[in-house]
N, C-alpha and C positions, 0 to 999 in steps of 0.2 A: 574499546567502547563497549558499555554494557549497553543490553537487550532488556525493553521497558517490556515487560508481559501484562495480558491482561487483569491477573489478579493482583500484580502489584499496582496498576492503576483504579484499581476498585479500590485496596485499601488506601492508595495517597488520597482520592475523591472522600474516601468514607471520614478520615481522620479531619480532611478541610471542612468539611460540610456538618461534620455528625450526623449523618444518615447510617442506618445500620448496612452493614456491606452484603447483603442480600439483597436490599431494596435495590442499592447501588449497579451490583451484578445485573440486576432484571434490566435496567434503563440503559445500560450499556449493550446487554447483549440484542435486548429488543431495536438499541439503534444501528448494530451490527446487521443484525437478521434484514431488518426495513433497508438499510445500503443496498442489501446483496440481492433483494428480492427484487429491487427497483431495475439491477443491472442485468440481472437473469431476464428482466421481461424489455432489454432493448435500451432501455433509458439509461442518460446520465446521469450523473448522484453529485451536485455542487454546492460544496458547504463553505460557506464565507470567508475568507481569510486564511484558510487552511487547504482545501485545493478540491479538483475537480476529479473526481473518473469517468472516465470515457471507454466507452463500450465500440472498440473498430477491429473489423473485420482483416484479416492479415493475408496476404494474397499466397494464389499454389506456388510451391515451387519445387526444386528437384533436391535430393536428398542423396547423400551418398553414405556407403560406408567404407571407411579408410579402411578396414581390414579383410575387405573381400575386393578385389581389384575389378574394377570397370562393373561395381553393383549401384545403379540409381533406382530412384521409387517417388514419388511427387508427393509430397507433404498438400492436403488438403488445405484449401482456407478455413481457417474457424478463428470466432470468437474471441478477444483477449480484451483486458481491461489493462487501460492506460491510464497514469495518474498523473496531475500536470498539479504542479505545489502552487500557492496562492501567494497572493506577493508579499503579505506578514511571515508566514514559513519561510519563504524563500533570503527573506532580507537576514533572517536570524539565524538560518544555516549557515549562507553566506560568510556569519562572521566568525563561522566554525570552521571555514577552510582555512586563515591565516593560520592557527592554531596547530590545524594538522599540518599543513606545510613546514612550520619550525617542530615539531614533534620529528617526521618525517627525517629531517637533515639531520637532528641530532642522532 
C-alpha cells in the first residue's frame, strides 16, 4: 500500500479545484495547525464523517528492560491522542479488508 503525503494531496486538491498549490498548501496546513493547536489546549477536534481525536490521559505504569534483569522504572501518565474513524471512513475501509484478506492468501 502506498503512503498519501501531504504534497501529493495539495497537488490532487489543486489540479480538482484549480486553485494554485500554494493557496492550497496555506488552507491545508493552517487546518493542520488549528487541529493540533485545539488538542494541545485539552480539546477534542470532530470533523464529520471522517472521525474524532480525543485527547486521554494514559495511566502510570511499570516498565522494564528485558536486557538488564530485574530493572523496573514507572512510565508517567501523559497525554496521547486517540483517533476513533467516523462511520463513512469506516464503512469504506471496511470494504478494503475483503481485498487484503485474498491479497493475503495468495
Amino acid at each position: 500500500m502506498a503512503t498519501l503525503t501531504k504534497r501529493e494531496l495539495v497537488v490532487k486538491i489543486s489540479n480538482e479545484t484549480g486553485l494554485v498549490q500554494y493557496h492550497v498548501l496555506d488552507v491545508i496546513q493552517k487546518t493542520l495547525d488549528g487541529i493540533v493547536e485545539r488538542l494541545a489546549a485539552g480539546d477534542n477536534v470532530e470533523l464529520r464523517n471522517f472521525g474524532i481525536f480525543e485527547v486521554r490521559l494514559t495511566k502510570a505504569r511499570v516498565g522494564r528492560n528485558p536486557n538488564v534483569k530485574g530493572s523496573e522504572f514507572v512510565i508517567p501518565p501523559r497525554a496521547v491522542v486517540k483517533f476513533k474513524s467516523g462511520k463513512v471512513m469506516r464503512q469504506k475501509v471496511m470494504k478494503l479488508s475483503n481485498v487484503m484478506k485474498r491479497a493475503k492468501a495468495a
